[in-house]
C-alpha positions as CSV (number, residue, x, y, z in Angstrom):
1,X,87.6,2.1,-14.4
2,X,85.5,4.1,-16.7
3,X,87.7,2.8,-20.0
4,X,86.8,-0.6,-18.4
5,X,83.1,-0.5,-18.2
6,X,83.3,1.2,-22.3
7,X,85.2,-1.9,-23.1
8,X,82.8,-4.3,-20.8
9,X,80.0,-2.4,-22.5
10,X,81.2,-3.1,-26.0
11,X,81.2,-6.5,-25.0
12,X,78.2,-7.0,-23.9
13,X,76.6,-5.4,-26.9
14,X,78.4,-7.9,-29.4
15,X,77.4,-10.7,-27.2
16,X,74.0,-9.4,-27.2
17,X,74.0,-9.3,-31.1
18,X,75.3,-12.7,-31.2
19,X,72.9,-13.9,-29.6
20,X,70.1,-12.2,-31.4
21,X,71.7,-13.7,-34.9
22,X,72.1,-17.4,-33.2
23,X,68.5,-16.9,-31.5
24,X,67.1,-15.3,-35.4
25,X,69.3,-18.8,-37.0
26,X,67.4,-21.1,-34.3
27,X,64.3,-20.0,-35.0
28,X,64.9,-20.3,-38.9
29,X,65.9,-23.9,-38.4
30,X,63.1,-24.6,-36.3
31,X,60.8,-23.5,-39.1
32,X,62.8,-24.9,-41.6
33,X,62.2,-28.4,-39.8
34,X,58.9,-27.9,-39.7
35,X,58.7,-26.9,-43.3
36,X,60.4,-30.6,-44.5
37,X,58.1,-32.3,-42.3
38,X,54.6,-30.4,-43.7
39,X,56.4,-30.4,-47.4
40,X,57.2,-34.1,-47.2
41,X,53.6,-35.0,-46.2
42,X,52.4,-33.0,-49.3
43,X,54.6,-34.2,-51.8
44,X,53.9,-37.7,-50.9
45,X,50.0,-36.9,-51.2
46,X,50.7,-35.1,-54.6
47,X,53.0,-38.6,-55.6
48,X,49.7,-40.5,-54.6
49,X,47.8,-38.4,-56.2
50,X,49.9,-38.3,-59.5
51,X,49.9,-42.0,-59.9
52,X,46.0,-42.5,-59.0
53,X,45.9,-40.4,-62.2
54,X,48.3,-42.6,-64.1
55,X,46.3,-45.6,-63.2
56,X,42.7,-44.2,-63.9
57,X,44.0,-43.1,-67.6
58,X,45.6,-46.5,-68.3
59,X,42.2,-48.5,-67.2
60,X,40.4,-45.5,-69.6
61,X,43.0,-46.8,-72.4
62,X,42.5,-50.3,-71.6
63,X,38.7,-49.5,-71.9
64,X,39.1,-48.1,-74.9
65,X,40.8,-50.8,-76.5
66,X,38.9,-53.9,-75.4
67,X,35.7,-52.1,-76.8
68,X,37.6,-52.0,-79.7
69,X,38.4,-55.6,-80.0
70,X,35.1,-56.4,-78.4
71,X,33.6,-54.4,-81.8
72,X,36.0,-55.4,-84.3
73,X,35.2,-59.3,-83.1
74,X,31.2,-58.9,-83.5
75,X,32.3,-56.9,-87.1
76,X,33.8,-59.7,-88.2
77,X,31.3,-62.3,-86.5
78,X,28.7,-61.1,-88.4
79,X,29.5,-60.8,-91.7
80,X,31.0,-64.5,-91.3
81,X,27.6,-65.4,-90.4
82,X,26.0,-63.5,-93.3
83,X,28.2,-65.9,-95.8
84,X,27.7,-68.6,-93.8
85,X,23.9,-68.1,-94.1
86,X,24.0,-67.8,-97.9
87,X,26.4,-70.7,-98.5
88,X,24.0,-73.1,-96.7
89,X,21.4,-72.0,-98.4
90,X,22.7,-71.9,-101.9
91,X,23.9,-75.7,-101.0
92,X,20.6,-76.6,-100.1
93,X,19.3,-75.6,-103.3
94,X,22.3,-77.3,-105.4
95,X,21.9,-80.7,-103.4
96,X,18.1,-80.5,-104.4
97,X,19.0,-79.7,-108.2
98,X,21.5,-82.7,-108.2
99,X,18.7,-85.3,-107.3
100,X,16.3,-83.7,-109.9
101,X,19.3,-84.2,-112.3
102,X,20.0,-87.7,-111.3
103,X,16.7,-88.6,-111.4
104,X,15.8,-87.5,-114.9
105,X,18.6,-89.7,-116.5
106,X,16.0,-91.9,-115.7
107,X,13.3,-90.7,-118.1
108,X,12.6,-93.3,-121.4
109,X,10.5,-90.7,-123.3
110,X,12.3,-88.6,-125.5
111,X,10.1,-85.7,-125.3
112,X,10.1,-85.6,-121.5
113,X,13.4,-86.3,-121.1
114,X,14.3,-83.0,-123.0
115,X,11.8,-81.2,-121.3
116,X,13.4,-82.2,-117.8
117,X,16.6,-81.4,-119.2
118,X,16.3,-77.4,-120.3
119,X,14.1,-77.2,-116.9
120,X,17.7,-78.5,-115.4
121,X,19.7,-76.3,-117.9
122,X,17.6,-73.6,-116.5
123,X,17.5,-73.8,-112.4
124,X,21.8,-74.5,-112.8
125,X,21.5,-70.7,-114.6
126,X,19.8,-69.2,-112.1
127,X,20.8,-71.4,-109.1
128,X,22.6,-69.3,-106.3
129,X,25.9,-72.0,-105.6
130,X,27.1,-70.7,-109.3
131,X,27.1,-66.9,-108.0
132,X,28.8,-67.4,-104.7
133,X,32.1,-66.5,-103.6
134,X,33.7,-68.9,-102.2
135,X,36.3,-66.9,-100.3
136,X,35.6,-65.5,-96.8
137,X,34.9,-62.1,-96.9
138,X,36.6,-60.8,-93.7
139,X,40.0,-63.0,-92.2
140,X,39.9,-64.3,-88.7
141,X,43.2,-62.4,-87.8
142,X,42.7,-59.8,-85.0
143,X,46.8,-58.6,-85.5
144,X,45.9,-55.7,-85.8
145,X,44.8,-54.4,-82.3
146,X,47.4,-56.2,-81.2
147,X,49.5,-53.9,-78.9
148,X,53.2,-53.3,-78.2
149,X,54.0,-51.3,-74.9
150,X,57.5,-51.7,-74.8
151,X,58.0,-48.0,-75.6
152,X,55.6,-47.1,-72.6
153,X,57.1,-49.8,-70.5
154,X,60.5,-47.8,-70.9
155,X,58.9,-44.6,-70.4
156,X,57.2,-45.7,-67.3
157,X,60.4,-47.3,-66.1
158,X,62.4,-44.0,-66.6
159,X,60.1,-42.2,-64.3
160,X,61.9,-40.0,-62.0
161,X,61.2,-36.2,-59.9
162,X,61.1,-33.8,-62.3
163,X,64.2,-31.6,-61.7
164,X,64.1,-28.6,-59.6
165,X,64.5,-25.3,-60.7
166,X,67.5,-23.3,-59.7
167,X,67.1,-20.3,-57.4
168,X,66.8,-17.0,-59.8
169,X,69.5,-14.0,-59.0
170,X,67.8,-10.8,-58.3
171,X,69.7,-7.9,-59.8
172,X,69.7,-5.0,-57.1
173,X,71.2,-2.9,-60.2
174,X,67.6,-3.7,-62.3
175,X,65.6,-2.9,-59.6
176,X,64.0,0.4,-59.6
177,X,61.7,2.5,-56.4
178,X,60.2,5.3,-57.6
179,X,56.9,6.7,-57.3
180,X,55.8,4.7,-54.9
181,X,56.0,1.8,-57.4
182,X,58.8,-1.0,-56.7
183,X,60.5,-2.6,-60.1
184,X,61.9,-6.0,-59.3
185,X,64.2,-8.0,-62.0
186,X,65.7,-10.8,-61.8
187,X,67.5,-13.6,-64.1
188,X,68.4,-17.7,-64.0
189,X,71.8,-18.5,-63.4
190,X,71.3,-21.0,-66.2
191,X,68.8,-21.3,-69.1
192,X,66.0,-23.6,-68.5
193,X,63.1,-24.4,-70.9
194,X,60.8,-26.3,-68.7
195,X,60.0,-23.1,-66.4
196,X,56.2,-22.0,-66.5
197,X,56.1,-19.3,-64.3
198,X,57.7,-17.5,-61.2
199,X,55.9,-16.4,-57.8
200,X,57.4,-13.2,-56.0
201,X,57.0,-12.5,-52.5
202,X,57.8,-9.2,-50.6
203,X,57.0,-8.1,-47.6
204,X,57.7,-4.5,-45.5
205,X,60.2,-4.1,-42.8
206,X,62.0,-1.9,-40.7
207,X,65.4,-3.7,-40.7
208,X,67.6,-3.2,-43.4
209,X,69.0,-6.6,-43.1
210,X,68.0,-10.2,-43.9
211,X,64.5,-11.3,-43.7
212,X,63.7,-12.1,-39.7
213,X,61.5,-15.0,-38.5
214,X,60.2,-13.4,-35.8
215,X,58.4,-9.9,-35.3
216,X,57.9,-9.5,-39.1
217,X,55.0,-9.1,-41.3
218,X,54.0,-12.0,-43.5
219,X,55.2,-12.5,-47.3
220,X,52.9,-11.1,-49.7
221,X,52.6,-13.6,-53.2
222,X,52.4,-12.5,-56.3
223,X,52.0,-15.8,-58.4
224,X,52.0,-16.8,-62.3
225,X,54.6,-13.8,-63.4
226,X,55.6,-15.0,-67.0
227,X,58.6,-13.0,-67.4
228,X,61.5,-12.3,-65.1
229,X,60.8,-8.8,-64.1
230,X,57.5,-7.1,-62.1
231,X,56.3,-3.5,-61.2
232,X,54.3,-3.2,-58.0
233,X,52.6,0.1,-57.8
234,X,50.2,2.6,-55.7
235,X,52.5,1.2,-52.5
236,X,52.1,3.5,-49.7
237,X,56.0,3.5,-48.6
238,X,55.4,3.2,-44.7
239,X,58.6,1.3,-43.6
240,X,62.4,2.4,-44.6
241,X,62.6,-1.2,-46.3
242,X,60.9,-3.9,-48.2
243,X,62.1,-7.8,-48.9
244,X,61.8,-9.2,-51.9
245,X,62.2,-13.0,-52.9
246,X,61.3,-14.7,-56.2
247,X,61.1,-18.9,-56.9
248,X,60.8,-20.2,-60.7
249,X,58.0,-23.1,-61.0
250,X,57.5,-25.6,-63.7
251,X,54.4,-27.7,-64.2
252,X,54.9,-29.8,-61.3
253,X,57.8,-28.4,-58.6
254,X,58.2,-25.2,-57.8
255,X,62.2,-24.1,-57.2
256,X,64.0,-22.6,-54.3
257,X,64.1,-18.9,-53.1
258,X,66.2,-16.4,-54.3
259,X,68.7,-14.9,-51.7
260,X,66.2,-12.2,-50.5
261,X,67.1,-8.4,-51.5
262,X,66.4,-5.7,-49.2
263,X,65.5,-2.5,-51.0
264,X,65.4,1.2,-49.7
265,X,61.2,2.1,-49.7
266,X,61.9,5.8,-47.3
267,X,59.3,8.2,-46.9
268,X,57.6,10.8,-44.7
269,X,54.6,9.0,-43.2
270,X,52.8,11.2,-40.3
271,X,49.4,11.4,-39.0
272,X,47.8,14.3,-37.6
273,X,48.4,15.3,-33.8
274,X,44.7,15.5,-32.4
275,X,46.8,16.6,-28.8
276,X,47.0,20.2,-31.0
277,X,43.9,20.5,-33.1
278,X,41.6,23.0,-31.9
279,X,38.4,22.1,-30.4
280,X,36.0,22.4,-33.7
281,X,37.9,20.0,-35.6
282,X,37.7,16.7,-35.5
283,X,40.4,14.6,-36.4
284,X,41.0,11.0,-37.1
285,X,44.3,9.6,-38.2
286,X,45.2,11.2,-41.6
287,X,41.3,12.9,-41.8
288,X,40.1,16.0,-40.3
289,X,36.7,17.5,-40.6
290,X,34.9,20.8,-39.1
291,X,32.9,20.0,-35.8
292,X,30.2,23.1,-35.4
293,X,29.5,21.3,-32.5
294,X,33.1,21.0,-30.3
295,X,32.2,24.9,-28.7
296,X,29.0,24.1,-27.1
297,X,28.7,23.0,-23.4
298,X,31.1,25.7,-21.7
299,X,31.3,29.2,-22.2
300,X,34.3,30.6,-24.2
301,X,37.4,31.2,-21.8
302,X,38.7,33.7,-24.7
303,X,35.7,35.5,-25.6
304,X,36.6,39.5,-25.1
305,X,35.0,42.9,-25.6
306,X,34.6,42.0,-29.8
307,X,31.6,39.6,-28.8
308,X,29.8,42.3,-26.1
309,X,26.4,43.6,-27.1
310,X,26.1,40.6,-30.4
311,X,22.6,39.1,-30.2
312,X,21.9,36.0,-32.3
313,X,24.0,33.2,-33.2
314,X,27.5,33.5,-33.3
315,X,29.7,33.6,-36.0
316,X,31.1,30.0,-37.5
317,X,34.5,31.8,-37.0
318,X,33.5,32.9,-33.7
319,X,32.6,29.5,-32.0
320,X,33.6,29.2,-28.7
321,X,35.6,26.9,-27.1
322,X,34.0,23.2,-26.7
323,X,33.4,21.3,-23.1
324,X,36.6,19.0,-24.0
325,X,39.6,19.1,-22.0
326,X,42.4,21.1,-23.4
327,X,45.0,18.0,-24.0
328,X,49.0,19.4,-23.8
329,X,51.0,19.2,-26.4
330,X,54.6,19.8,-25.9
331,X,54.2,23.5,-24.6
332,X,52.2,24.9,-26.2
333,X,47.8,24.4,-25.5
334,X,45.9,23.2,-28.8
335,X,45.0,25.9,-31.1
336,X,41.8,28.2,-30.4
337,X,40.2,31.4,-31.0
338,X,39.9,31.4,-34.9
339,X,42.8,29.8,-35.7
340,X,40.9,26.4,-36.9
341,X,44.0,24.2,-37.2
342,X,45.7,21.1,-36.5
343,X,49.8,20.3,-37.3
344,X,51.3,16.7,-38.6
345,X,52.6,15.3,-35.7
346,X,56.3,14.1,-37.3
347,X,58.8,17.0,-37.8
348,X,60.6,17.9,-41.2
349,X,64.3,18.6,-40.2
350,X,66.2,17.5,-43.2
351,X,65.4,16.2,-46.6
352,X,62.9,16.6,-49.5
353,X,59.7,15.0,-48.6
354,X,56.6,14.8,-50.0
355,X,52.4,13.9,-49.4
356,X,49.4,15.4,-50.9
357,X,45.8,16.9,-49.1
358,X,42.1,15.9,-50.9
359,X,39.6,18.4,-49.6
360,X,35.7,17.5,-49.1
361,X,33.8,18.8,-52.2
362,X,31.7,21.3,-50.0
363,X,34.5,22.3,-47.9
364,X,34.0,26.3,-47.1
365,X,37.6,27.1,-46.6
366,X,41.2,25.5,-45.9
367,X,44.3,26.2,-46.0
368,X,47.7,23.4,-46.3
369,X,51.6,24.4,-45.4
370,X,54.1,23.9,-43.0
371,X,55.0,26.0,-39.6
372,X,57.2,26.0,-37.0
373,X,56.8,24.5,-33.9
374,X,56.6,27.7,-32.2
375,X,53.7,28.6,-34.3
376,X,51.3,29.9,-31.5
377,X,47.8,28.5,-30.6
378,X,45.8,31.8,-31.6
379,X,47.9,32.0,-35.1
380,X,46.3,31.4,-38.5
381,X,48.7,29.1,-41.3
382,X,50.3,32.3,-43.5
383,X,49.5,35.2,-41.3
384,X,52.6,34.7,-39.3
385,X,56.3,34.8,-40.3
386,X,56.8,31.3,-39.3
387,X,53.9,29.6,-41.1
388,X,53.5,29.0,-45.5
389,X,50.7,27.7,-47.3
390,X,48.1,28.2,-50.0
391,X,44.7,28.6,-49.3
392,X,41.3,28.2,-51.0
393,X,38.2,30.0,-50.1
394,X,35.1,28.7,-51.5
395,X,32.6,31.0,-48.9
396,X,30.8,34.4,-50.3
397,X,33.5,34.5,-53.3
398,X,36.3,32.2,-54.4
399,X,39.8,32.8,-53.7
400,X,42.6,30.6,-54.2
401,X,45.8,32.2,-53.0
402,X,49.7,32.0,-51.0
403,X,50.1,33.1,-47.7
404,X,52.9,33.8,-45.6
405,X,54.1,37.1,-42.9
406,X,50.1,37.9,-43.2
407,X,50.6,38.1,-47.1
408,X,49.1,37.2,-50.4
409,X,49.7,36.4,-53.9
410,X,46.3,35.4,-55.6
411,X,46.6,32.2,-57.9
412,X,45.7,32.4,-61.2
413,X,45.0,28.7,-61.8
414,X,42.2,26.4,-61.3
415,X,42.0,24.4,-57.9
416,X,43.2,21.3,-58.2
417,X,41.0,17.9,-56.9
418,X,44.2,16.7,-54.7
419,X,47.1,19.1,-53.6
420,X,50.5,17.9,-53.9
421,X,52.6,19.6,-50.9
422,X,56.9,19.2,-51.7
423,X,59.2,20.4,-48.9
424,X,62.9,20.6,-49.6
425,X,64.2,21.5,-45.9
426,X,67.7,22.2,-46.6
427,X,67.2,23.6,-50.1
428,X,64.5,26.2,-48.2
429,X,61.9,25.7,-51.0
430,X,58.0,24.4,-50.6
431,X,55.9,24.0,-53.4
432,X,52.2,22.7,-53.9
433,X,51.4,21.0,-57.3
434,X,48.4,19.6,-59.2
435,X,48.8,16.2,-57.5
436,X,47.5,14.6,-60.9
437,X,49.0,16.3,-63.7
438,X,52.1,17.6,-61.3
439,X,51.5,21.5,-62.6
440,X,53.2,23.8,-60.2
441,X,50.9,26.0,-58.4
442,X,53.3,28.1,-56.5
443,X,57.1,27.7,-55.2
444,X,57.9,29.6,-51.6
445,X,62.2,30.3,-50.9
446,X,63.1,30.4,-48.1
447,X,65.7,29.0,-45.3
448,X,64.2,27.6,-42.8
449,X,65.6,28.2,-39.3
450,X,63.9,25.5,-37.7
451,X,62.3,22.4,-38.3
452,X,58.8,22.5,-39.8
453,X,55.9,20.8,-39.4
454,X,52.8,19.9,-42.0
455,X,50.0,22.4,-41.4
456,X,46.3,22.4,-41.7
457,X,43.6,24.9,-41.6
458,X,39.9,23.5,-42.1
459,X,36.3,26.0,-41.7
460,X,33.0,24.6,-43.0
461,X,34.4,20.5,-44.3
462,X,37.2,18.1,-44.2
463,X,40.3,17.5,-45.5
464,X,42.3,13.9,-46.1
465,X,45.8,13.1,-46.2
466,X,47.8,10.9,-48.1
467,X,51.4,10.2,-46.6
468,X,54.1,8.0,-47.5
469,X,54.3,8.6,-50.5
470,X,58.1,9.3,-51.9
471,X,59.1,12.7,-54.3
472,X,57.6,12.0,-57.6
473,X,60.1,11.7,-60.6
474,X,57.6,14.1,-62.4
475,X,58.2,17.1,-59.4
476,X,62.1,16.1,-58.8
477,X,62.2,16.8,-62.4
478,X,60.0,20.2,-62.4
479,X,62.8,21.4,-59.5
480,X,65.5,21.5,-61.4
481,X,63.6,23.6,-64.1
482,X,61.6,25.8,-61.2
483,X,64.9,26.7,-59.1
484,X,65.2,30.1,-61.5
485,X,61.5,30.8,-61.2
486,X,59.8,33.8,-58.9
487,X,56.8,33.5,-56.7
488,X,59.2,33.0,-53.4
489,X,58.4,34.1,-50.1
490,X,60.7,37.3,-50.7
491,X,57.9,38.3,-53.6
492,X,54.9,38.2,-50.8
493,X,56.6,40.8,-48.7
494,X,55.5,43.5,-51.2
495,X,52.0,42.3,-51.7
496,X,49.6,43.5,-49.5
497,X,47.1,41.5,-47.8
């Protein structure tokens, strides 16, 4: 009966599954359909479009070329009028002299007759007819602006779609995540000339296979990438996965997709767990600040015989407990008393992991580790033997030390503006770095027993937190060096606090 059920069970589950794909596959074709109706109605518009183009630049061209007739014409027009002016008039003048000549062959006198004759002698010398060209000074053939468009005709009658770039291949084997930076490359199946440019899409995901219609976040475009590889960087990495496709475009069509590639974008993302903060702080997401104000409104439930017979105001470190309600967390009460802390609220149980800690610029005093769960609600990060972390005191005098078992090793270096934090669980090492030049500050051994989780202590400021973030290449590097070095937890057992 029982093997029954198991095998009824199994059953069910692949049917289930099958239905998911063919449901995932329904909804694809759906908006696949969709997308050739919307795509057709666009291209059409763009074909419209395209030849209202063609047409306004051949009426431009015919323009052109009738004003250029229309000149050339009036060009010629008038300098055929110009001749035409000057012949008549030099004929005028000719027909006059000819009647003047015809009628001195007339004259008896001797004396007169040679008289009219050098006057005639003299008017054909200077007469205009004699100096004319008789050839017209510009032909009446317009050939050419004639025009042949039998080459364009062809051209125009050869019009066809432009063809379609292929899909590109993404290379898995190119790709590169690293420090929070994703390297995508990619390659055409064959060469092609005409490409302009290619558009890459991602988007983050928790699934680890294909892209899925439904419940997913929308593509993210990248567009105008001139070669065939890209860097995206300063990703916070807060899903295990992130798709990728890439299309290649040419002046007019863009191509199909790629086959999407799924790539591997792990890391630790947590948020701090206001259920176990204690009542000073404030805490918002991956920001936590000093509240002077969370003890007033009820007296202190924890106040003992250390406070009797104190007149003025109170301590910062001795504020009382504020009028909140205590939320649970787990089993143990949010911390109190003057242990001014508040825990991530993910676990480290395995791996190396990896987020760094900003601190207000007039913060008093804070401290960033890890502890154990069991770390109780009255303990103080690094005076117990289940808590590590560095701490920085900027109140009275400044300290900048490691703490752990209620001991310290002062730090001889300079603060740093951002605090890189790196837990290797099951190598038993935590070390805090320089987040911007990645100097190691200090390295704890250990072996830890249980899992761990990110610690904060914060008096007189704030602190802010930046998760997701994967191991930089820059530390995974400085480990392999650092593994020999001392400063581990074993070294604070001798110090004295």
């Amino acid at each position: 009966m029982d093997s029954q059920k198991e095998a009824l069970q199994r059953i069910i589950s692949t049917l289930a599954n099958k239905n998911d794909e063919i449901q995932n596959f329904i909804d694809t074709l759906n908006q696949t359909l969709k997308g050739v109706q919307e795509n057709s109605s666009n291209i059409l518009s763009e074909l419209d479009e395209e030849f209202d183009s063609l047409y306004s630049i051949l009426d431009e061209v015919k323009e052109s070329m009738i004003n250029s007739i229309k000149q050339e014409q009036a060009r010629k027009s008038q300098e055929l009028q110009s001749q035409l002016s000057q012949c008549n008039n030099a004929l005028e003048n000719s027909e006059e002299l000819l009647e003047f000549a015809t009628r001195s062959l007339d004259i008896k006198e001797p004396e007169e007759f040679s008289k009219a004759a050098r006057q005639i002698k003299d008017r054909v010398t200077m007469a205009s007819a004699f100096r004319l060209s008789l050839k017209p000074k510009v032909s009446d053939s317009m050939t050419h602006l004639m025009v042949d468009f039998s080459q364009e005709r062809q051209i125009l009658q050869t019009l066809k779609f432009l063809p379609v770039p292929k899909a590109p291949e993404i290379d898995p084997v190119e790709c590169l995540v690293a420090d929070n930076s994703v390297t995508v490359a990619w390659r055409m199946p064959e060469e092609d000339n005409k490409i302009d440019h290619f558009i890459l899409e991602y988007r983050k995901t928790n699934f680890d296979g294909l892209p899925r219609v439904k419940d997913e976040r929308c593509w993210e475009i990248i567009d105008n990438i001139k070669g065939t590889e890209y860097t995206l960087s300063g990703l916070k990495f807060d899903s295990k996965y992130m798709n990728f496709r890439v299309r290649a475009c040419n002046k007019a069509v863009a191509g199909e997709y790629s086959d999407p590639v799924t790539l591997e974008t792990k890391a630790l993302n947590f948020s701090l767990d206001n259920s176990s903060s204690h009542l000073n702080l404030r805490v918002e997401d991956t920001c936590v600040e000093w509240d002077p104000t969370g003890g007033k409104g009820q007296e202190s439930k924890i106040k003992g015989k250390e406070n009797k017979g104190r007149s003025g105001t109170p301590s910062p470190k001795r504020t009382s407990i504020g009028s909140r309600p205590p939320a649970v967390r787990g089993s143990r009460d949010r911390f109190t008393g003057e242990s001014y802390t508040v825990l991530g609220d993910t676990a480290i149980e395995s791996g190396q992991h990896y987020w760094e800690v900003k601190a207000q610029k007039d913060c008093k005093s804070y401290s960033v580790g890890v502890a154990y769960k069991t770390l109780g609600k009255f303990d103080q990060l690094g005076k117990t033997n289940t808590s590590w972390c560095i701490h920085v005191n900027n109140w009275l005098q400044n300290t900048f030390a490691a703490k752990h078992n209620n001991k310290v090793k002062a730090l001889d270096v300079t603060v740093p503006e951002r605090i890189g934090v790196f837990c290797d669980f099951d190598g038993g090492q935590l070390s805090f770095y320089d987040a911007n030049s990645k100097q190691l500050l200090y390295s704890f051994k250990t072996k830890f027993t249980q899992p761990v989780l990110p610690g904060f202590m914060v008096w007189c400021g704030g602190l802010s937190l930046n998760t997701g973030m994967q191991v930089p290449s820059a530390v995974r590097t400085l480990q392999k060096s650092e593994n020999g070095m001392t400063g581990s937890a074993s070294s604070l057992n001798n110090i004295t606090q």
